[in-house]
ZABAMAR-997661 format. One line per field, with one value per residue (C-alpha): residue number from 1; x, y, z. Coordinates in nm, 2 decimals, padded with zeros to 4 digits. Layout:
BEGIN
n <- c(NUM|...) .
c1 <- c(X|...) .
c2 <- c(Y|...) .
c3 <- c(Z|...) .
END
This chain:
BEGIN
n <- c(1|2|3|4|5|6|7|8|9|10|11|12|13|14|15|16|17|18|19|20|21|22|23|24|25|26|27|28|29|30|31|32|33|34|35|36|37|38|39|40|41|42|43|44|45|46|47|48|49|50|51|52|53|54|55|56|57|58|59|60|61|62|63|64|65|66|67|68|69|70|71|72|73|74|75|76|77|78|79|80|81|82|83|84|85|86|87|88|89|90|91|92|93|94|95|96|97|98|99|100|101|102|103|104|105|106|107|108|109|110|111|112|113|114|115|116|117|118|119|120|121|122|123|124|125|126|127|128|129|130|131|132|133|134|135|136|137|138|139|140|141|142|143|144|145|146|147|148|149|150|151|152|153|154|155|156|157|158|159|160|161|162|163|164|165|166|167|168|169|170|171|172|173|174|175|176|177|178|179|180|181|182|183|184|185|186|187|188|189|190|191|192|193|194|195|196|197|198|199|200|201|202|203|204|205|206|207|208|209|210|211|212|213|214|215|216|217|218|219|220|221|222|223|224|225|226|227|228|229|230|231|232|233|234|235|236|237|238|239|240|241|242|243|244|245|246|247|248|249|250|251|252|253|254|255|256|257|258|259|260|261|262|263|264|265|266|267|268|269|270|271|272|273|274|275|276|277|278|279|280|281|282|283|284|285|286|287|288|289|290|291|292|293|294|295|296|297|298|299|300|301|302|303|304|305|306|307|308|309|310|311|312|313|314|315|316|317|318|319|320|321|322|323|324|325|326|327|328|329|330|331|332|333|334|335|336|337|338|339|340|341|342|343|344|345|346|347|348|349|350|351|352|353|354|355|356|357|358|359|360|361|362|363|364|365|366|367|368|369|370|371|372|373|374|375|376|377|378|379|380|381|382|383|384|385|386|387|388|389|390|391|392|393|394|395|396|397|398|399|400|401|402|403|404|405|406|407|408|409|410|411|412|413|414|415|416|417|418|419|420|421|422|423|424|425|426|427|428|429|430|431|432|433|434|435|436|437|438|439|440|441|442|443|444|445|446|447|448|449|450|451|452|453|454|455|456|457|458|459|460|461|462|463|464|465) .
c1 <- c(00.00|00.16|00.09|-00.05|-00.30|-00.33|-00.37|-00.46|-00.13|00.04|-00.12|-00.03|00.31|00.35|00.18|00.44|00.73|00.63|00.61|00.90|01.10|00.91|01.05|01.44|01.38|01.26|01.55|01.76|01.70|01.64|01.99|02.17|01.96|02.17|02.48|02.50|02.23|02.22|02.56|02.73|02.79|03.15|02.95|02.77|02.36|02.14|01.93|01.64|01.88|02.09|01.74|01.64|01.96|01.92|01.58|01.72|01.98|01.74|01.49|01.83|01.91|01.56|01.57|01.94|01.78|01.54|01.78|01.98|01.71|01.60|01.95|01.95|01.64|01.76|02.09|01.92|01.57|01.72|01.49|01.45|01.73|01.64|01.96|01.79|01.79|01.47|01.37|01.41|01.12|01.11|01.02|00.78|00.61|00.30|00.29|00.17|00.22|00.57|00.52|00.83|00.90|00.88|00.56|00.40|00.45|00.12|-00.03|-00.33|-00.47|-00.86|-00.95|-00.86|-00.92|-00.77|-00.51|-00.36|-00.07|00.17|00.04|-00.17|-00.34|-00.48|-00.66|-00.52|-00.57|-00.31|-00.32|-00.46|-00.78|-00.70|-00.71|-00.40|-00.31|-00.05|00.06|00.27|00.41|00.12|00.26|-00.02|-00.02|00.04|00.37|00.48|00.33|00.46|00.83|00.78|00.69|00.99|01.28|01.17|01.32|01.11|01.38|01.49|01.15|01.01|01.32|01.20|00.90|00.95|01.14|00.80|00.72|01.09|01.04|00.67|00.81|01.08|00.83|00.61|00.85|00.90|00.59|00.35|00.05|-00.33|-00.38|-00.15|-00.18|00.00|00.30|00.31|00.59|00.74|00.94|01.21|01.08|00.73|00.60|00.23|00.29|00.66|00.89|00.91|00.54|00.45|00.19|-00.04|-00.33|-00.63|-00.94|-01.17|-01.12|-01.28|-01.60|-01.70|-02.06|-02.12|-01.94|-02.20|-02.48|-02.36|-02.45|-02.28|-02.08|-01.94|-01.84|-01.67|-01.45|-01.33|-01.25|-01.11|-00.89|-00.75|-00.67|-00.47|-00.26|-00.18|-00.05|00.16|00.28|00.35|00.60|00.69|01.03|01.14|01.05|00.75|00.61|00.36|00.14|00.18|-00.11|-00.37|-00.65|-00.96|-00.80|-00.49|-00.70|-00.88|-01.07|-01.04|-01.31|-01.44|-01.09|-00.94|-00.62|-00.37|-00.22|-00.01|00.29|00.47|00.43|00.50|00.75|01.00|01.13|01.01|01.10|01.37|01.36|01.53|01.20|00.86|00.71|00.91|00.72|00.37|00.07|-00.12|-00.43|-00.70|-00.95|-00.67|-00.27|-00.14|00.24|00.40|00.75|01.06|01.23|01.60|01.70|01.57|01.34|00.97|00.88|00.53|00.46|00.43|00.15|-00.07|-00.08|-00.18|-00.44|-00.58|-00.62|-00.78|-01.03|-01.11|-01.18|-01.28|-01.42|-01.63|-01.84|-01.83|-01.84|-02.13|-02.42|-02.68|-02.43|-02.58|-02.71|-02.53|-02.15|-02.25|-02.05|-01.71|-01.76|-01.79|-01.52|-01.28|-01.45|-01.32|-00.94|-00.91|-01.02|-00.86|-00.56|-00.57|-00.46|-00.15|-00.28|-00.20|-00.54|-00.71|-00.63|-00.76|-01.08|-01.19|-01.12|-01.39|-01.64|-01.58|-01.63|-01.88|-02.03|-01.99|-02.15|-02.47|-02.61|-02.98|-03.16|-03.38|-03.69|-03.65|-04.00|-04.00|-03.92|-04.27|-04.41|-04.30|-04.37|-04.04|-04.02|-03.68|-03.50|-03.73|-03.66|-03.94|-03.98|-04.20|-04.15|-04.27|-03.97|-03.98|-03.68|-03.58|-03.20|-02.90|-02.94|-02.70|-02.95|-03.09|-03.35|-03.49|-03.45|-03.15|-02.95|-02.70|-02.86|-02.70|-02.95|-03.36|-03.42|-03.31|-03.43|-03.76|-03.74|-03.66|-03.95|-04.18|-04.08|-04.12|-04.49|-04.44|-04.29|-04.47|-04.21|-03.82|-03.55|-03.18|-02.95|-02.60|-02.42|-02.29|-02.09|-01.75|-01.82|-02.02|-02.32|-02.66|-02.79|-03.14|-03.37|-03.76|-04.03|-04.39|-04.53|-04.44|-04.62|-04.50|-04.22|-03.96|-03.69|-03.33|-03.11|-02.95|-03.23|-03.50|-03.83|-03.98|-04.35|-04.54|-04.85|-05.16|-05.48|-05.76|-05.91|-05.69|-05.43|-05.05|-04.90) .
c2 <- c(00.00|00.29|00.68|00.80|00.51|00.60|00.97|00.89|00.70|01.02|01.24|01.02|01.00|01.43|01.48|01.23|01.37|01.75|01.64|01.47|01.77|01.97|01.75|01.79|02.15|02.24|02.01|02.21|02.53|02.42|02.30|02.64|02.80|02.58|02.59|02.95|03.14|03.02|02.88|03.16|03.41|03.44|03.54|03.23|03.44|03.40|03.67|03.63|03.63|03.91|04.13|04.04|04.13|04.49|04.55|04.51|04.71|04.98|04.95|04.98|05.28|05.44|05.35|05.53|05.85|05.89|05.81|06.07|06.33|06.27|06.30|06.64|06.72|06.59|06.79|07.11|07.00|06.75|06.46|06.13|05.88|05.69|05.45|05.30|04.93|04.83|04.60|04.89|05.11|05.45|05.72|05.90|06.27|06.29|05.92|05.75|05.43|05.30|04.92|04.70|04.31|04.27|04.45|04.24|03.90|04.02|04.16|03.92|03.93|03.95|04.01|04.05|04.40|04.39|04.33|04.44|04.34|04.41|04.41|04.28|04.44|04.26|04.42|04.38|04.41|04.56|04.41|04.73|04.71|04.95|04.86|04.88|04.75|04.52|04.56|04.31|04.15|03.98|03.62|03.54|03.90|04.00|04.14|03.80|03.54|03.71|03.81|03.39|03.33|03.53|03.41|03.18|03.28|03.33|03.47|03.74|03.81|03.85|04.11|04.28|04.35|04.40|04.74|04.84|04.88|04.97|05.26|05.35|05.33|05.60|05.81|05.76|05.87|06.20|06.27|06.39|06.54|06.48|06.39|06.08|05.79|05.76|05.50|05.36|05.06|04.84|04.54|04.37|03.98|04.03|03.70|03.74|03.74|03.68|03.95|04.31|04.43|04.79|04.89|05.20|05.39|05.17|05.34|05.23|05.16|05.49|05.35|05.60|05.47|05.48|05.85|05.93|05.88|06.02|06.45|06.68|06.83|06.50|06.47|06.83|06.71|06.45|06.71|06.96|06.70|06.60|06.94|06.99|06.70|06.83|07.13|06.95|06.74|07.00|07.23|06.89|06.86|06.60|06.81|06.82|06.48|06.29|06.02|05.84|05.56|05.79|05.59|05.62|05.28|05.48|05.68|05.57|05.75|05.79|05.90|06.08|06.20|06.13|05.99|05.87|05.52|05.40|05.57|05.28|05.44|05.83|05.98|06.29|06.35|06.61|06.50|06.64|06.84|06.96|07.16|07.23|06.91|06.68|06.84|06.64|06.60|06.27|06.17|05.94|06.28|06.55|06.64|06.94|07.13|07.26|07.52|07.33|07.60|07.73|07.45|07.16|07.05|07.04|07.25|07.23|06.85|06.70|06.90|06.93|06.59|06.52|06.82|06.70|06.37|06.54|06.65|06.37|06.13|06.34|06.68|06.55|06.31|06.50|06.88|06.98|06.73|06.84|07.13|07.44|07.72|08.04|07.80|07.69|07.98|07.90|07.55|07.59|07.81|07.56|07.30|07.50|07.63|07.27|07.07|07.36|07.30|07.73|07.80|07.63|07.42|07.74|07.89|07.61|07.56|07.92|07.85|07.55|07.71|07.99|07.77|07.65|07.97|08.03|07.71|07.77|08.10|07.99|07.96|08.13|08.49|08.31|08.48|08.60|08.50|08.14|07.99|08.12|07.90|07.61|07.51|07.43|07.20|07.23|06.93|06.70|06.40|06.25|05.85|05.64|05.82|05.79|05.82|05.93|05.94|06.24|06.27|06.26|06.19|06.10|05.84|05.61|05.51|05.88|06.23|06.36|06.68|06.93|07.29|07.64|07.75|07.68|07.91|07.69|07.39|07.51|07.61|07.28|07.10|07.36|07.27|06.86|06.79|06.51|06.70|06.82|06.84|06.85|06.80|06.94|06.80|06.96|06.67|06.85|06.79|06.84|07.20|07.25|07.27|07.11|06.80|06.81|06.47|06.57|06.34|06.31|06.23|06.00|05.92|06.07|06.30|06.21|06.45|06.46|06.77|06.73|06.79|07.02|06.92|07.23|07.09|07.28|07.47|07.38|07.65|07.66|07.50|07.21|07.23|07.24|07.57) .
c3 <- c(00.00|-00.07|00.06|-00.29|-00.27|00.16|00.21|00.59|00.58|00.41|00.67|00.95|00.83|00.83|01.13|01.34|01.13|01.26|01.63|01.64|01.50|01.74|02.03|01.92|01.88|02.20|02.36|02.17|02.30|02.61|02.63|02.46|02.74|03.02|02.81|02.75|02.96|03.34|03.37|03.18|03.45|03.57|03.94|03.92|03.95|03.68|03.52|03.72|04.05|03.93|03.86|04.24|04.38|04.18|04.25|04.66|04.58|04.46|04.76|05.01|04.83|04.88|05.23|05.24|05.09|05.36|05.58|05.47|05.46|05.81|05.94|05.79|05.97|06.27|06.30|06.27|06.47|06.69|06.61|06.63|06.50|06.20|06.22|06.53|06.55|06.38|06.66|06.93|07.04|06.94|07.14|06.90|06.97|07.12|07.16|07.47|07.37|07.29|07.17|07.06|07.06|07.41|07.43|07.16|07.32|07.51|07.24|07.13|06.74|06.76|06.39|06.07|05.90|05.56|05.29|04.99|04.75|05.05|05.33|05.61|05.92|06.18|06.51|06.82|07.21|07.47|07.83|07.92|07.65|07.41|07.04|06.76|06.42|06.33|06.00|05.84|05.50|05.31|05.22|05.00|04.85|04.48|04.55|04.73|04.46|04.14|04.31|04.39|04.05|03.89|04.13|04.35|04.62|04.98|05.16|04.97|04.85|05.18|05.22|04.88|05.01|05.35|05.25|05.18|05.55|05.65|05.46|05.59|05.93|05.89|05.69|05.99|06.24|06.03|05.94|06.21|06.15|06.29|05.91|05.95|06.12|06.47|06.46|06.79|06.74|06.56|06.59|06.34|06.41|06.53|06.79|06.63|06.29|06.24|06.01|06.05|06.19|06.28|06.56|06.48|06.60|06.53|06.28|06.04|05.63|05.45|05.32|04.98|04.97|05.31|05.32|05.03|05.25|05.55|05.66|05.48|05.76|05.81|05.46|05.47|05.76|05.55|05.27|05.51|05.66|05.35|05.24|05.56|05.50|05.16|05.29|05.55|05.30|05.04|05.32|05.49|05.72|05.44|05.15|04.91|04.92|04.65|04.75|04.43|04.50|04.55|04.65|04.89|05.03|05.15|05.42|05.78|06.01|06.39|06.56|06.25|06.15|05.78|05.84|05.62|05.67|05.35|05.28|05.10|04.76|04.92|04.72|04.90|04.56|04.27|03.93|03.74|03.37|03.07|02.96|03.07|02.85|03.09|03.37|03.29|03.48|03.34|03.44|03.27|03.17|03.18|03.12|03.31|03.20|03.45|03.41|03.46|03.68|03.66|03.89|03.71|03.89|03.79|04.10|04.26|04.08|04.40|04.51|04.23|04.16|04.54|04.53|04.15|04.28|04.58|04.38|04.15|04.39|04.71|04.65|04.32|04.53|04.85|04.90|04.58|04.68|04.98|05.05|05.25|05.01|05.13|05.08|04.72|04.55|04.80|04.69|04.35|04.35|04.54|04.26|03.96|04.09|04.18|03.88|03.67|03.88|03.93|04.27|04.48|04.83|05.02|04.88|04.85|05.24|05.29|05.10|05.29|05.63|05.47|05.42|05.80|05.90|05.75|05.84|06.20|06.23|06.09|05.73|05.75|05.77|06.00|06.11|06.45|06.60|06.46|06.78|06.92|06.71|06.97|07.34|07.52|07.83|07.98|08.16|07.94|07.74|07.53|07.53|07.33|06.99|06.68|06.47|06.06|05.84|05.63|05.48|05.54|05.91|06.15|06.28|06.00|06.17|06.24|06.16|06.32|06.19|06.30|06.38|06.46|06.68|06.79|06.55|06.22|06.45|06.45|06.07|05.95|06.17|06.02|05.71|05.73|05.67|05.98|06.24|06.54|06.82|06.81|07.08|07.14|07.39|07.49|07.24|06.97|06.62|06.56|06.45|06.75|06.58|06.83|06.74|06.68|06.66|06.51|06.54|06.46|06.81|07.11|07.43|07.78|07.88|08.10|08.33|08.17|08.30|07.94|07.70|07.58|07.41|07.19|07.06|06.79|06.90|06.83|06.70|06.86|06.51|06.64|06.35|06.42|06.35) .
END
């Protein structure tokens, strides 16, 4: 039979003849790989050791940079040391707690709070009660699998990415601000989690859509903090410095104050230049050219790209919605010079403490004899209410809002179809602004030094006023 008469046979035939030259190729250059790749180097690394060994390298002299900066700052401000022993406490400014190893063998883990490509943070109880996070190296973490994946290597990959936190903690021991999360320890071989571990303030994740929902006040503080920061961070003892992972993931609160708590990817340096087109702003919408100064350095970068990114993921979704009438002007001017890039943080700093101001001294022509409108039983609390919602509250269950006076109180009940008696207690915002709950009815009154019911008056038709 032959393959003119078989054309299976003749296919047959190719296809085994293509495979098995297919198989010798591939040992082939497998084997010039071993001969002349690998083996080649006089040093005896390969490629993919050589690149880990430089990308070490690099992060050492990062770390080297800083440490060179804060030296500086320290000889001429007397600060800490940031040659300390990694595994020592550190007396840190305005720090009651100082936690190191020995403190954390009584430290106990109680939950799990989050993780990234780095990093890990877990909660944890002092002996005394109080609360802290533990943040260490993430072993099942992006950075960790593909640094596994290229070289293979657990120890020195663990190293790699441990700089990550060596360098947070001396950015944390320079950088203070109310803006910034407190470093409260560290420790070079941590008992809880093993590897480098630092110990800071504990606060909770920013949460957008839950911020989105929340009073605007509270969604100004956030706003206001952030701006603060940027201006600390812009005139900072280390220089100007970039937060290059921008993210709403980069930022806790404590207690209602935005707090910065990644500073991995913080940069203390401002590029340098040739001409102003190396001095380039990118961002997904916009581009932004700033001068390349005499120096050669593209001054200012630093801080418009923090306060831009400000903007497009704060100030867009926070300050315009449900904001006050009389402060919509000073927020759409802070609005425009921002997303326009047009003023420095200096200004921008001056234009949110405005709208504070402004805030604080009370936001309506009110008319002066609204309050007569309302019966007010002093060192009264009423019980057995019958709640309605209105928004944003500070209570979801009920309408609960932040007032200047009785006066805008009673304004605002007035002007809810439900309401027919409101209280004010001596609890207060963070702009010291009253609390005031409304409510539709309830059943009995009850004495409370602390608290003041005001009930709409009724005609003598029977209809509320």
């Amino acid at each position: 039979m032959t393959f003119s008469k078989n054309p299976f046979c003749a296919f047959f035939f190719v296809a085994l003849l293509f495979l098995t030259l297919t198989f010798v190729l591939k040992k082939w250059h497998f084997g010039l790989r071993g001969t002349f790749g690998d083996a080649a180097r006089p040093d005896g690394l390969t490629p993919e050791r050589d690149r880990l060994h430089q990308q070490l390298k690099e992060r050492q002299q990062e770390l080297e940079l800083l440490y060179i900066t804060s030296d500086n700052v320290q000889s001429s401000e007397g600060f800490i040391d940031p040659h300390l022993a990694i595994n020592e406490s550190v007396r840190l400014e305005n720090t009651e707690l100082v936690i190191g190893c020995q403190e954390l063998n009584v430290v106990k883990a109680v939950d799990f709070l989050g993780s990234g490509y780095t990093k890990t943070v877990l909660k944890a109880v002092l002996p005394q009660g109080s609360f802290v996070a533990l943040k260490s190296v993430n072993h099942q973490g992006t950075d960790m699998r593909l640094c596994m994946e290229d070289f293979k290597d657990h120890q020195s990959c663990h190293e790699l990415i441990s700089f990550k936190l060596r360098k947070e903690i001396v950015l944390l021991q320079r950088l203070q601000h109310t803006n910034i999360v407190q470093l409260k320890g560290h420790c070079q071989d941590s008992p809880v989690v093993g590897g480098i571990t630092t110990v800071l303030e504990q606060g909770m994740p920013l949460q957008m859509i839950q911020l989105l929902q929340s009073p605007w006040e509270e969604r100004f503080r956030v706003c206001l903090g952030l701006v603060r920061l940027l201006h600390y961070l812009s005139y900072s003892p280390l220089g100007s410095v970039a937060l290059l992972d921008f993210q709403p993931r980069q930022f806790i609160t404590v207690s209602g104050e935005l707090k910065l708590t990644d500073l991995d990817d913080a940069s203390i340096e401002e590029p340098g230049c040739v001409e102003d087109s190396d001095c380039l702003l990118q961002f997904p919408l916009r581009n932004f050219t700033l001068r390349c100064s005499p120096s050669r350095i593209c001054e200012g970068l630093n801080e418009m790209r923090n306060l831009y990114n400000a903007y497009r993921y704060f100030f867009t979704y926070l300050l315009p919605h449900q904001a006050p009438l009389l402060l919509k002007p000073l927020l759409e001017k802070i609005m425009n010079s921002t997303g326009d890039l047009k003023q420095s943080i200096n200004e921008t700093l001056v234009d949110f403490e405005e709208v504070l101001r402004v805030y604080k001294s009370g936001l309506e022509n009110l008319p002066p004899l609204i309050s007569r409108d309302y019966a007010v039983l002093k060192g009264m609390r009423s019980v057995g209410n019958m709640e309605y919602r209105c928004w944003p509250s500070y209570n979801q269950q009920g309408c609960v809002l932040s007032v200047h006076s009785t006066r805008e109180a009673a304004l605002i009940c007035n002007s809810h179809l439900q309401c027919t008696s409101f209280s004010l207690s001596k609890e207060r915002t963070w702009t010291g602004r009253l609390l005031a709950s409304f409510r539709s009815g309830f059943s009995h009154l009850v004495p409370d030094v602390n608290s003041a019911v005001y009930m709409r008056k009724v005609k003598a038709s029977g209809a509320v006023l």
